[in-house]
MARVO-635112 format. One record per residue (C-alpha): residue in one letter; x, y, z. Coordinates in Angstrom, 3 decimals. Example, Ala and Ser with C-alpha at 12.3 -4.5 7.8 and 13.67 -1.06 7.14 Angstrom:
<torkes>
<torke vexti="a" east="12.300" north="-4.500" up="7.800"/>
<torke vexti="s" east="13.670" north="-1.060" up="7.140"/>
</torkes>
This chain:
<torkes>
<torke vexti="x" east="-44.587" north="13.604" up="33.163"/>
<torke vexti="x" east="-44.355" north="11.152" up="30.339"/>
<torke vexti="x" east="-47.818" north="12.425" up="29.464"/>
<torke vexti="x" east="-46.591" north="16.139" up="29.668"/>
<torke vexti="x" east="-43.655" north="15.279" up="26.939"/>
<torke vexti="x" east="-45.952" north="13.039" up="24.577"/>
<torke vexti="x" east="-43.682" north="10.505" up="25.364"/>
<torke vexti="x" east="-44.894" north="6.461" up="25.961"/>
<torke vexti="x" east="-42.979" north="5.499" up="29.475"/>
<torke vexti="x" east="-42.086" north="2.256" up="27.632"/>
<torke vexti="x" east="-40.296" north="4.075" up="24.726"/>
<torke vexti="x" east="-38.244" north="6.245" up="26.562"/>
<torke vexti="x" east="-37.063" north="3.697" up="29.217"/>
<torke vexti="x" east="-36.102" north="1.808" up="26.558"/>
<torke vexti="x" east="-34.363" north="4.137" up="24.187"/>
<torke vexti="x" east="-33.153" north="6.987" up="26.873"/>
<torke vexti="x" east="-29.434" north="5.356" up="26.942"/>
<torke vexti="x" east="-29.123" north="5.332" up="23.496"/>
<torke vexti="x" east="-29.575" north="9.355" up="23.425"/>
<torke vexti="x" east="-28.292" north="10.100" up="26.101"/>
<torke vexti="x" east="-24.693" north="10.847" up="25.301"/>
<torke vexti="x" east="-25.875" north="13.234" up="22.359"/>
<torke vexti="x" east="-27.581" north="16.158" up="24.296"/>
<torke vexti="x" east="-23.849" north="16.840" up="25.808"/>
<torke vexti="x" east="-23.623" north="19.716" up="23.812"/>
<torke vexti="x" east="-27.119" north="20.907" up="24.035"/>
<torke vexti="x" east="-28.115" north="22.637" up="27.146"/>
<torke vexti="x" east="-30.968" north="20.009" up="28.025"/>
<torke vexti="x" east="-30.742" north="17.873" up="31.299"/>
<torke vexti="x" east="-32.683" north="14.571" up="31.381"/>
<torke vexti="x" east="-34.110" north="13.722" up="35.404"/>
<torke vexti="x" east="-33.862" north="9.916" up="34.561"/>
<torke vexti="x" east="-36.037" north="9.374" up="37.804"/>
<torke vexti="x" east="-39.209" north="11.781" up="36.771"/>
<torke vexti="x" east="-38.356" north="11.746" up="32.825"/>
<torke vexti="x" east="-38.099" north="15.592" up="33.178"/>
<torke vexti="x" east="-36.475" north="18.073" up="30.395"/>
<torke vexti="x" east="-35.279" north="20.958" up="30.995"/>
<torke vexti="x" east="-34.001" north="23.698" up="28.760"/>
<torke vexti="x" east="-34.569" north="25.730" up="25.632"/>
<torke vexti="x" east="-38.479" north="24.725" up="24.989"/>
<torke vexti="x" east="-37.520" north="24.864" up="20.979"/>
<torke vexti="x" east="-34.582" north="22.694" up="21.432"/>
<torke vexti="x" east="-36.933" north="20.252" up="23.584"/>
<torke vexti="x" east="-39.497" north="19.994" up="21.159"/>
<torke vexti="x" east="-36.829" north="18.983" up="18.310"/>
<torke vexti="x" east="-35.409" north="15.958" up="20.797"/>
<torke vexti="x" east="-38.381" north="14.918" up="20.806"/>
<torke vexti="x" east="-39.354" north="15.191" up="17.141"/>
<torke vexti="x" east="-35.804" north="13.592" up="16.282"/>
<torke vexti="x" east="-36.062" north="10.648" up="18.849"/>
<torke vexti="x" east="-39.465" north="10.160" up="17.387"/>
<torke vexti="x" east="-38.391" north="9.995" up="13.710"/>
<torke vexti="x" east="-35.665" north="7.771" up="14.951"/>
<torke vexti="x" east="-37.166" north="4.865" up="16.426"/>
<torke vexti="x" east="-40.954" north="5.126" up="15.566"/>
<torke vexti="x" east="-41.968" north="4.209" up="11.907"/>
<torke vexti="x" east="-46.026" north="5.145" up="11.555"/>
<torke vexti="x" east="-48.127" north="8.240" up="11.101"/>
<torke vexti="x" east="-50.227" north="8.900" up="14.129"/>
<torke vexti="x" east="-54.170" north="8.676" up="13.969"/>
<torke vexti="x" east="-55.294" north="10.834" up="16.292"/>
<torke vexti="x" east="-54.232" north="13.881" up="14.683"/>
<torke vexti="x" east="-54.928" north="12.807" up="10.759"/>
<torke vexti="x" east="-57.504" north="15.127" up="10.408"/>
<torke vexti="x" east="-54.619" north="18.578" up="10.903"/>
<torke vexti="x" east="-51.991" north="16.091" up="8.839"/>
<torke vexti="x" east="-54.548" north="16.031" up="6.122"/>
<torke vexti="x" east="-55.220" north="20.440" up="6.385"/>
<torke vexti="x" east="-51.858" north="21.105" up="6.538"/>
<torke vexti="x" east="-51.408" north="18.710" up="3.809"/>
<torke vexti="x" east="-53.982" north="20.509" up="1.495"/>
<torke vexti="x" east="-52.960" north="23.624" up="2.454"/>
<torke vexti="x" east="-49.514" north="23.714" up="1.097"/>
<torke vexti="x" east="-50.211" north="21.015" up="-1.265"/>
<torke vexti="x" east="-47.280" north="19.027" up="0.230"/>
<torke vexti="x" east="-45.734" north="16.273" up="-1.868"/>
<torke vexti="x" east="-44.744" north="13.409" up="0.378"/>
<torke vexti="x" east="-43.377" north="10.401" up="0.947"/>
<torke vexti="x" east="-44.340" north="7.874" up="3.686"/>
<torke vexti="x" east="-41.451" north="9.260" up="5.909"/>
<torke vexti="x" east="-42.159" north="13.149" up="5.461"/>
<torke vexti="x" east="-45.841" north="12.308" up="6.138"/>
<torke vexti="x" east="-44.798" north="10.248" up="9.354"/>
<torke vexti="x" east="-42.500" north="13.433" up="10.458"/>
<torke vexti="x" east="-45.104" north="15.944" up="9.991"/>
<torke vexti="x" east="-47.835" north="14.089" up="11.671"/>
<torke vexti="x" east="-45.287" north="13.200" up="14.918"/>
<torke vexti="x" east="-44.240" north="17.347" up="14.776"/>
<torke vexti="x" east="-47.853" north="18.098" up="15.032"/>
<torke vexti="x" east="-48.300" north="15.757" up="17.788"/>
<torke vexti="x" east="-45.394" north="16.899" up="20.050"/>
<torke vexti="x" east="-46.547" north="20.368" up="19.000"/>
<torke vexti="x" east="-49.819" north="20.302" up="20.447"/>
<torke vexti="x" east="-48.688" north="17.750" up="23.337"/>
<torke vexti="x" east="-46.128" north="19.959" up="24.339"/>
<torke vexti="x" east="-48.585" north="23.194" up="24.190"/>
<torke vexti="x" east="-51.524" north="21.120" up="26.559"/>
<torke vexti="x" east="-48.596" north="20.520" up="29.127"/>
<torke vexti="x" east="-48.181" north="24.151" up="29.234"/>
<torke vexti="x" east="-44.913" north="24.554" up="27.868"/>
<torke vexti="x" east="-44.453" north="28.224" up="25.859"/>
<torke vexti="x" east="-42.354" north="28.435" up="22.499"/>
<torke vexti="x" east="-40.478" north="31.420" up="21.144"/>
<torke vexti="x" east="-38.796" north="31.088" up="17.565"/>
<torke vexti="x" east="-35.134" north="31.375" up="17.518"/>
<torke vexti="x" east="-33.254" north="34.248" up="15.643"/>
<torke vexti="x" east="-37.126" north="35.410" up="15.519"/>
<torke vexti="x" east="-35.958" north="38.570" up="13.926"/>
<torke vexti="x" east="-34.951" north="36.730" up="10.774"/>
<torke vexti="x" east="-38.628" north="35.491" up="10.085"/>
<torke vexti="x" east="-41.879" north="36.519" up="8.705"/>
<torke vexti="x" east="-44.615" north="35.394" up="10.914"/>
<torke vexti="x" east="-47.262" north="37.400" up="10.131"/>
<torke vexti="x" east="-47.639" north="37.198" up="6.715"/>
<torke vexti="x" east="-50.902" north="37.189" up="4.762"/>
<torke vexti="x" east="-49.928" north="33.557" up="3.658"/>
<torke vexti="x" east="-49.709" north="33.313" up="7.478"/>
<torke vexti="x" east="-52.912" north="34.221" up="7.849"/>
<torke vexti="x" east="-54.634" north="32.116" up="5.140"/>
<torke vexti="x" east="-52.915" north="29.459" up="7.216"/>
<torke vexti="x" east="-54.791" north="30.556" up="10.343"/>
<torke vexti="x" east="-58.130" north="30.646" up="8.075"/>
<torke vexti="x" east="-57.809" north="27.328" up="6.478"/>
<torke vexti="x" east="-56.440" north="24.903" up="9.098"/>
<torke vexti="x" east="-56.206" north="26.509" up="12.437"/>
<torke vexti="x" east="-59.665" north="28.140" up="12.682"/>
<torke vexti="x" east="-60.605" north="25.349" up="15.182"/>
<torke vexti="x" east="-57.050" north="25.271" up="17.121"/>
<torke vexti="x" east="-56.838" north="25.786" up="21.065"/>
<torke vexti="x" east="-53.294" north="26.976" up="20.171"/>
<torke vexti="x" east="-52.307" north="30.650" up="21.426"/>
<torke vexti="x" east="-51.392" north="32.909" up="18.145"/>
<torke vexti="x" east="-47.758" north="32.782" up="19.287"/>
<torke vexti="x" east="-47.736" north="28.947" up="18.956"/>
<torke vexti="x" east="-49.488" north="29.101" up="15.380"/>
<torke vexti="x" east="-47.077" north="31.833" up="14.194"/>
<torke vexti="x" east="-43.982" north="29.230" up="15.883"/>
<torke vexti="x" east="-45.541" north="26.105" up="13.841"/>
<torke vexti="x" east="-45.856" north="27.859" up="10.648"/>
<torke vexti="x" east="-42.357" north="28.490" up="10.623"/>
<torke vexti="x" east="-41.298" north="25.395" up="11.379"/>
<torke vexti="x" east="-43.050" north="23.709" up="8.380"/>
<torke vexti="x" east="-41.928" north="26.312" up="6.668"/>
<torke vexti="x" east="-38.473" north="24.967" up="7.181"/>
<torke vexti="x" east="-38.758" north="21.438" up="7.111"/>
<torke vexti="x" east="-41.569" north="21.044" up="4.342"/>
<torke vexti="x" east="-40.894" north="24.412" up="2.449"/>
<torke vexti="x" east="-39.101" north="21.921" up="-0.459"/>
<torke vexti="x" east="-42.352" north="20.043" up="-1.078"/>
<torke vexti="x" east="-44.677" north="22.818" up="-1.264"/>
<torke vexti="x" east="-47.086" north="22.932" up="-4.304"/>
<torke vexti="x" east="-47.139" north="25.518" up="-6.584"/>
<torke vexti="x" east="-49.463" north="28.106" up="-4.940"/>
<torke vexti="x" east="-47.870" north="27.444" up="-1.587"/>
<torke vexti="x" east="-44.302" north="28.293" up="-3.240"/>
<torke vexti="x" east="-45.192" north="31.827" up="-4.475"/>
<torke vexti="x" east="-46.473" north="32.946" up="-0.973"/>
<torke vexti="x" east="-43.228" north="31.364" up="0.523"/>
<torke vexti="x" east="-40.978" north="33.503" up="-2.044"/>
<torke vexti="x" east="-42.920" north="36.322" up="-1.934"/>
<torke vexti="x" east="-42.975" north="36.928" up="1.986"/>
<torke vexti="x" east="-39.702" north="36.357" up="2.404"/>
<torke vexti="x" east="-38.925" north="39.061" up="-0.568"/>
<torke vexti="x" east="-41.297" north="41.120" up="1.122"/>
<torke vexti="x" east="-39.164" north="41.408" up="4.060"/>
<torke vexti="x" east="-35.530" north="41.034" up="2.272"/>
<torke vexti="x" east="-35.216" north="37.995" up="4.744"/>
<torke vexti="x" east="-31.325" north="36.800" up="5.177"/>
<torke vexti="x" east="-32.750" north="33.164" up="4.468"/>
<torke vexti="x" east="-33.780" north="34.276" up="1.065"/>
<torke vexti="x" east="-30.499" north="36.559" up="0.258"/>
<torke vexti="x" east="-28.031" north="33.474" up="1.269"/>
<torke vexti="x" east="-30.065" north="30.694" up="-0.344"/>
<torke vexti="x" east="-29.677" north="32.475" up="-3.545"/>
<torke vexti="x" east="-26.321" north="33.438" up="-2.451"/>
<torke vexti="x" east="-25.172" north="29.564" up="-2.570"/>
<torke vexti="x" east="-27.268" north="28.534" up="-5.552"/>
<torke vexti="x" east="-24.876" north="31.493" up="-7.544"/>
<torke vexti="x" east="-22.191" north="29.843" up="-5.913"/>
<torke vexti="x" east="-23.363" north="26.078" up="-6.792"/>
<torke vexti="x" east="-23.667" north="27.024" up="-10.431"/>
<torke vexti="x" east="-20.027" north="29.003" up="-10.315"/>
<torke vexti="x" east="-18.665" north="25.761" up="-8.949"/>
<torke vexti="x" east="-20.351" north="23.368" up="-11.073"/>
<torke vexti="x" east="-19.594" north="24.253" up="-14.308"/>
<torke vexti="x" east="-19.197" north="21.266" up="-16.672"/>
<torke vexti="x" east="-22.941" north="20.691" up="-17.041"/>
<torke vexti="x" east="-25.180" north="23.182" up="-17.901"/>
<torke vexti="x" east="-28.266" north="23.557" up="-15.689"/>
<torke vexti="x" east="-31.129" north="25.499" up="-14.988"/>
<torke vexti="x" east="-32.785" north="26.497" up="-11.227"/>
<torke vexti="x" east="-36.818" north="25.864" up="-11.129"/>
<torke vexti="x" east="-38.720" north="27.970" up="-8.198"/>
<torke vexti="x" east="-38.634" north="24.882" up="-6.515"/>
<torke vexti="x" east="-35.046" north="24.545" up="-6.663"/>
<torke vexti="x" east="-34.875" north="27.939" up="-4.159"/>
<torke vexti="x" east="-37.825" north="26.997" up="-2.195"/>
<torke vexti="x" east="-35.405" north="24.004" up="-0.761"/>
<torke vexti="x" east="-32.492" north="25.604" up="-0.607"/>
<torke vexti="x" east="-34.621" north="28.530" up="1.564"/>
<torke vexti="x" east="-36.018" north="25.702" up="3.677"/>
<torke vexti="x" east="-33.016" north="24.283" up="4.105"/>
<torke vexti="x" east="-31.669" north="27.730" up="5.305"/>
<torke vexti="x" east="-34.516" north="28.573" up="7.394"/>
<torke vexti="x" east="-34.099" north="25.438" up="9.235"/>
<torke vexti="x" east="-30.224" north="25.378" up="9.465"/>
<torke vexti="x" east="-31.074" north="29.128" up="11.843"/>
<torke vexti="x" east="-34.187" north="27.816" up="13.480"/>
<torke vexti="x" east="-31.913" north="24.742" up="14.881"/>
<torke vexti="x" east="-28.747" north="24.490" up="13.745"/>
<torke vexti="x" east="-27.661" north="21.948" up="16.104"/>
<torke vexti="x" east="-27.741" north="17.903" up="14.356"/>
<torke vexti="x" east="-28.958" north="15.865" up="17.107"/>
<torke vexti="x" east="-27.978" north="12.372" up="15.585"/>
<torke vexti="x" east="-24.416" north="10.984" up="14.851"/>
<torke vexti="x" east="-23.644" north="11.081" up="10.856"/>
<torke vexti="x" east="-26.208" north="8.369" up="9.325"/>
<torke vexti="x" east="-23.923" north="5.647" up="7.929"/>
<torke vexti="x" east="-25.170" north="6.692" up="4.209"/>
<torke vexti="x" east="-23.795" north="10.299" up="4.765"/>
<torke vexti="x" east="-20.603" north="9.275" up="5.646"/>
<torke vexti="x" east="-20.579" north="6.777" up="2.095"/>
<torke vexti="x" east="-21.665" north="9.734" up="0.176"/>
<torke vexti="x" east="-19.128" north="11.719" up="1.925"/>
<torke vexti="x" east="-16.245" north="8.882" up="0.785"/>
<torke vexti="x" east="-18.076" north="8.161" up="-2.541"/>
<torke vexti="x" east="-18.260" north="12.088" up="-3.967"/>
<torke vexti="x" east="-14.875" north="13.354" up="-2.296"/>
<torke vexti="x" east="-14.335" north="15.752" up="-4.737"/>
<torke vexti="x" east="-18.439" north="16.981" up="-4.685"/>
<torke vexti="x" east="-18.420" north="16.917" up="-0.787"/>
<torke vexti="x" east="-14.814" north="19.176" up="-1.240"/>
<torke vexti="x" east="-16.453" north="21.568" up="-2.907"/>
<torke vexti="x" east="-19.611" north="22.312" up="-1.237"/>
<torke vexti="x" east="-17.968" north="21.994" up="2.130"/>
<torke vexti="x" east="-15.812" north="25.128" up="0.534"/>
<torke vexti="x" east="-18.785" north="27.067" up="0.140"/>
<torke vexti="x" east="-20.354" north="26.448" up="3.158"/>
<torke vexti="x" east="-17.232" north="27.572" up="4.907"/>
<torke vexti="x" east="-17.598" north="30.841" up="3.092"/>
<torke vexti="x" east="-20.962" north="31.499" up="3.721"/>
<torke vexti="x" east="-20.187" north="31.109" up="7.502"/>
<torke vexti="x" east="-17.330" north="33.541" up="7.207"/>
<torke vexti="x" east="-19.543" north="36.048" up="5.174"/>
<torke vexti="x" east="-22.488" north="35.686" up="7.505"/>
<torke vexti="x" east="-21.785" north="35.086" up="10.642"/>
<torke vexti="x" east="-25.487" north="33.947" up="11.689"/>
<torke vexti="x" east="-24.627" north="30.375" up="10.391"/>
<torke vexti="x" east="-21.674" north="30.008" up="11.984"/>
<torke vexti="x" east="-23.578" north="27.497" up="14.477"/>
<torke vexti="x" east="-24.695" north="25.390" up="12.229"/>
<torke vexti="x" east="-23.281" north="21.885" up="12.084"/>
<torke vexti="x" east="-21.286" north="21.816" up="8.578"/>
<torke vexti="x" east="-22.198" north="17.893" up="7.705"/>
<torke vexti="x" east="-26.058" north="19.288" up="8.135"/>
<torke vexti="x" east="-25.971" north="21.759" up="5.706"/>
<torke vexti="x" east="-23.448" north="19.668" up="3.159"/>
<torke vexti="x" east="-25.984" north="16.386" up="3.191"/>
<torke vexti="x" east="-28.731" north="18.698" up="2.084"/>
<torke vexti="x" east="-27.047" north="20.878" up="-0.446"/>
<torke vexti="x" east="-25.801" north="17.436" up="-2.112"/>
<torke vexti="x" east="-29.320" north="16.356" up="-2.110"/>
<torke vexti="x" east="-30.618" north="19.558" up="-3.702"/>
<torke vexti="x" east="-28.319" north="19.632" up="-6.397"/>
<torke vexti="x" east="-28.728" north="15.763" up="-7.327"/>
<torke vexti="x" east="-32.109" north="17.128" up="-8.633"/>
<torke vexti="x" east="-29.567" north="19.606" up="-11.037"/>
<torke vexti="x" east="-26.525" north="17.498" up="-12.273"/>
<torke vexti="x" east="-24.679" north="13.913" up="-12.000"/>
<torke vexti="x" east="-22.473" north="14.563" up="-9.124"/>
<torke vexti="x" east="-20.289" north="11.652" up="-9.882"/>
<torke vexti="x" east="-19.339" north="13.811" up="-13.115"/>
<torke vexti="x" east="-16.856" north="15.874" up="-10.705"/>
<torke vexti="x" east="-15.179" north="12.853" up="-9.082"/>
<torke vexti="x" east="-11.856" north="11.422" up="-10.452"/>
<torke vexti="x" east="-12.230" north="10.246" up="-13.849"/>
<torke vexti="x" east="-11.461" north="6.695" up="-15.004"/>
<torke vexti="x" east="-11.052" north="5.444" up="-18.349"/>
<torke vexti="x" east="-11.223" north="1.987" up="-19.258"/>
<torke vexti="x" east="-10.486" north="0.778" up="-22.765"/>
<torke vexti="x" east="-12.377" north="-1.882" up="-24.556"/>
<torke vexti="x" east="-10.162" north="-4.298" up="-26.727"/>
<torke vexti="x" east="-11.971" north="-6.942" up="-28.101"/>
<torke vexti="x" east="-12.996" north="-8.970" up="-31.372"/>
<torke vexti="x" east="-16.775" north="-7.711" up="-31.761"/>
<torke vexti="x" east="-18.533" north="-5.427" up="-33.629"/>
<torke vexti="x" east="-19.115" north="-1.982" up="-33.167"/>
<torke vexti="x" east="-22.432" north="-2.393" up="-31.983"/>
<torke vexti="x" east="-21.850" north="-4.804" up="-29.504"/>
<torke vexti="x" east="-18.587" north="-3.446" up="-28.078"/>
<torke vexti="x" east="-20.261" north="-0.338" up="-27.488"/>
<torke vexti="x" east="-22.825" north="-1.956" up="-25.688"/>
<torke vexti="x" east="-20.866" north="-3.596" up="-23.772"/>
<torke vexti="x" east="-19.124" north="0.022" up="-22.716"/>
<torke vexti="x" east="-22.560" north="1.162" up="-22.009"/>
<torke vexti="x" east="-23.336" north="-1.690" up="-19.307"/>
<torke vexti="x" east="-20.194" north="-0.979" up="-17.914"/>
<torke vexti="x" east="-21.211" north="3.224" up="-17.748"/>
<torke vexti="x" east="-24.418" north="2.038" up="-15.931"/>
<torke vexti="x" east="-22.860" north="-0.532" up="-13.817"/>
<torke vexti="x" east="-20.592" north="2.354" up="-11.983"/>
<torke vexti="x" east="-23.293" north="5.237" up="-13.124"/>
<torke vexti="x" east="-23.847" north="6.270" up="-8.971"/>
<torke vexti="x" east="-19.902" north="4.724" up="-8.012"/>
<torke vexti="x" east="-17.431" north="6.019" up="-10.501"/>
<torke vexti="x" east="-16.655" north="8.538" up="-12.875"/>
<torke vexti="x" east="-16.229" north="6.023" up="-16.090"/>
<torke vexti="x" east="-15.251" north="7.134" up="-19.669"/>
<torke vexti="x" east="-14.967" north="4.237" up="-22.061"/>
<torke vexti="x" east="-12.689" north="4.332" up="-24.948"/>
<torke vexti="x" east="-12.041" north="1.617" up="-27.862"/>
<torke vexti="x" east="-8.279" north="0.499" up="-28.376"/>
<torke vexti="x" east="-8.836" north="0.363" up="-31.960"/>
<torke vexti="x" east="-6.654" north="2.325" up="-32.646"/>
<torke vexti="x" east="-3.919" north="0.942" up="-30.349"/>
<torke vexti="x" east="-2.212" north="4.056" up="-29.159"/>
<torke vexti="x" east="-4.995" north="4.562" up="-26.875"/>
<torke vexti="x" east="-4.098" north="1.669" up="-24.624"/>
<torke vexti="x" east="-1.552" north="3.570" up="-22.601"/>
<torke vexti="x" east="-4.365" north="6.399" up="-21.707"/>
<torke vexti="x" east="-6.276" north="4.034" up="-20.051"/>
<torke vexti="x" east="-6.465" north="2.918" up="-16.216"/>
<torke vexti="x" east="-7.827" north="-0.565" up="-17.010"/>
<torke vexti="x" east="-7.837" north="-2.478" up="-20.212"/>
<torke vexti="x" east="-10.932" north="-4.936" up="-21.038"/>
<torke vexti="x" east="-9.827" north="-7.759" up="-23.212"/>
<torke vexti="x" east="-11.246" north="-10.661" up="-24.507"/>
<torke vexti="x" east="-9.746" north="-13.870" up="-25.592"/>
<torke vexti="x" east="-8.027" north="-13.202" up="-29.099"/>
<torke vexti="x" east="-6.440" north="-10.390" up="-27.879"/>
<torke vexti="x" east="-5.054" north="-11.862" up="-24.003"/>
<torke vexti="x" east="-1.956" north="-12.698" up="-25.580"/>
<torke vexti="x" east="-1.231" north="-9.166" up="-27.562"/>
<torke vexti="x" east="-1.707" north="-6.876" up="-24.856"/>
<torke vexti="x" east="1.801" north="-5.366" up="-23.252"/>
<torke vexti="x" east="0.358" north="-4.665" up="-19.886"/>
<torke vexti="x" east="0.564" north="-5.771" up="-16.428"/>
<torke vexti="x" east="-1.545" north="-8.037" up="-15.033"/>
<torke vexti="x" east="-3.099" north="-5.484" up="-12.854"/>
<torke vexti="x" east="-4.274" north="-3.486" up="-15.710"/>
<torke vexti="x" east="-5.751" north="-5.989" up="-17.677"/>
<torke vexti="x" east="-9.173" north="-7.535" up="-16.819"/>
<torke vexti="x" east="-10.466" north="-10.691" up="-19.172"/>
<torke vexti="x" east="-13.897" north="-10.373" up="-20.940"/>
<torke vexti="x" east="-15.515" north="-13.686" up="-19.489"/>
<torke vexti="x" east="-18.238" north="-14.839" up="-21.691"/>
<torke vexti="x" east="-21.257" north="-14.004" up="-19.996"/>
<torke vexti="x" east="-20.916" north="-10.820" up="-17.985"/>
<torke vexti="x" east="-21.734" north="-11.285" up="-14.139"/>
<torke vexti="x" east="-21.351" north="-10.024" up="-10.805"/>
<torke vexti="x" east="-18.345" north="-10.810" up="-10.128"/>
<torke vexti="x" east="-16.557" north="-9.412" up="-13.177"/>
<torke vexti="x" east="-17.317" north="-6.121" up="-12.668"/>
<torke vexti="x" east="-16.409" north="-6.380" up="-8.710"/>
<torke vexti="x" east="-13.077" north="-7.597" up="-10.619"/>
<torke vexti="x" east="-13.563" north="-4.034" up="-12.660"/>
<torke vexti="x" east="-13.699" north="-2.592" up="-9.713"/>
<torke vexti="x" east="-11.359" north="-3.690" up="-7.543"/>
<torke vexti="x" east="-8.506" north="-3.498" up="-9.970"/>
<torke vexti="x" east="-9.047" north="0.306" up="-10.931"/>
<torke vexti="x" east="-6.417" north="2.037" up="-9.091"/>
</torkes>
């Protein structure tokens, strides 16, 4: 049975208690004694692919030759991680197929799946498949939806263009939220590439094709999520809306769909520019020059942490705008401010001064 799931016996002994208390919620039974799932075959096939990407770390070798196609085909650009999740979905694909196991595409309806970039696919890297045509058309939409962001430029005209060719919903809402993004996000100016919608179709596409998360909040999510409150407010706002105004999303996991739009749009803007502002003034002895470059290491030290504006307290008025003051030595004993608004310019900066920076910003 292991055999039948592309599963090693070893692996899934091992690791089965650890995923066990997610598929609660998912319609799939695990037979502990034979290894046996049962369920929605799409749903099974993502497990896998997700338990995979979880534990496992390398590409597979026996299918590098269809990595490689696929890779041409759509002139992917990857990183060691996509490349190991598209060579372990084309491994559980075809494992899964061999065991006898038939697919159908969820929401079906909202796809195109027999494009003619569909069928350039079938020309180009499945001439040689044992696959039935139903399981081609089922894998081309599924890298579609998880690759469709790192498609090259060819590949990302077809993409557009077949899903304009059929008015697909994945098309309409993806633009739908990149309006809304920009509406928003308003204090920077910034301009959408084609590249820009091709993710935020993927995304879309893949959000309807399995809009179930299958792992617990990664640990970085939930700092993101504490990090950009204000950013995370605000996109969690318009994913509520697009749920109420389409329905068809309204199973899809909201943290899902939040984690990617934030990554989409750090490609756009500085998120941390929306987060509470803090300004710390600068009140030393030094020269322009040098006092502003010490405000610019400070910038870059909290450049992915805080929202910092640095002012000068020359003129003095501006003391009493700021959260923190910055002093150094000829001026400790002029400054009118508490002790927890005052910081001490040591005399080589390090480490632990601006953890002091930090911690005493309120």
């Amino acid at each position: 049975m292991t055999q039948v799931l592309g599963l090693q016996e070893s692996t899934l002994r091992k690791k089965l208690s650890n995923i066990r208390r997610w598929l609660v919620n998912f319609d799939i039974i695990v037979r502990q004694k034979h290894y046996d799932l049962t369920g929605n075959e799409w749903q099974i096939r993502q497990l896998i692919l997700c338990f995979y990407l979880f534990f496992q770390e390398s590409c597979l070798e026996e299918n590098r030759e269809m990595t490689r196609k696929i890779i041409t085909f759509f002139e992917l650009d990857l990183n060691v991680a996509q490349q190991n999740h598209l060579s372990w979905l084309i491994y559980i694909w075809e494992k899964r197929y061999r065991g006898g196991h038939e697919i159908s595409v969820p929401n079906a309806n909202l796809f195109q799946q027999t494009s003619a970039f569909f069928y350039l696919f079938r020309v180009e890297v499945l001439s040689t498949s044992f696959m039935s045509l139903k399981e081609q058309k089922a894998l081309f939409v599924i890298l579609e939806a998880h690759f469709g962001g790192c498609f090259g430029k060819r590949a990302r005209k077809y993409f557009i263009h077949e899903q304009m060719k059929i008015e697909s919903l994945c098309l309409k809402t993806a633009i739908f939220i990149m309006k809304e993004i920009r509406r928003n996000f308003t204090q920077h100016h910034f301009n959408y590439q084609e590249i820009h919608l091709c993710r935020f179709l993927s995304t879309h596409m893949n959000s309807l094709l399995d809009g179930q998360a299958w792992l617990p909040a990664h640990k970085q999510e939930q700092t993101l999520a504490a990090r950009y409150q204000q950013t995370w407010h605000r996109l969690q706002k318009l994913i509520r809306l697009l749920k109420r105004l389409y329905p068809v999303f309204t199973s899809v996991k909201e943290r899902e769909l939040t984690s990617c739009y934030f990554y989409h749009i750090l490609d756009l803007f500085d998120p941390i520019l929306y987060e509470k502002k803090y300004i710390i003034c600068l009140l030393t002895d030094f020269p322009p020059e040098k006092e502003q470059a010490l405000g610019q290491s400070i910038k870059s030290y909290f450049s992915e942490k805080k929202n910092i504006t640095i002012i000068y307290g020359k003129p003095t008025y501006q003391l009493h705008q700021a959260h923190l003051v910055i002093v150094n030595h000829l001026f400790q004993m002029n400054v009118a401010l508490s002790s927890e608004t005052v910081v001490y310019l040591p005399e080589e900066l390090s480490s632990a001064f601006f953890e002091k920076v930090e911690a005493n910003l309120p």
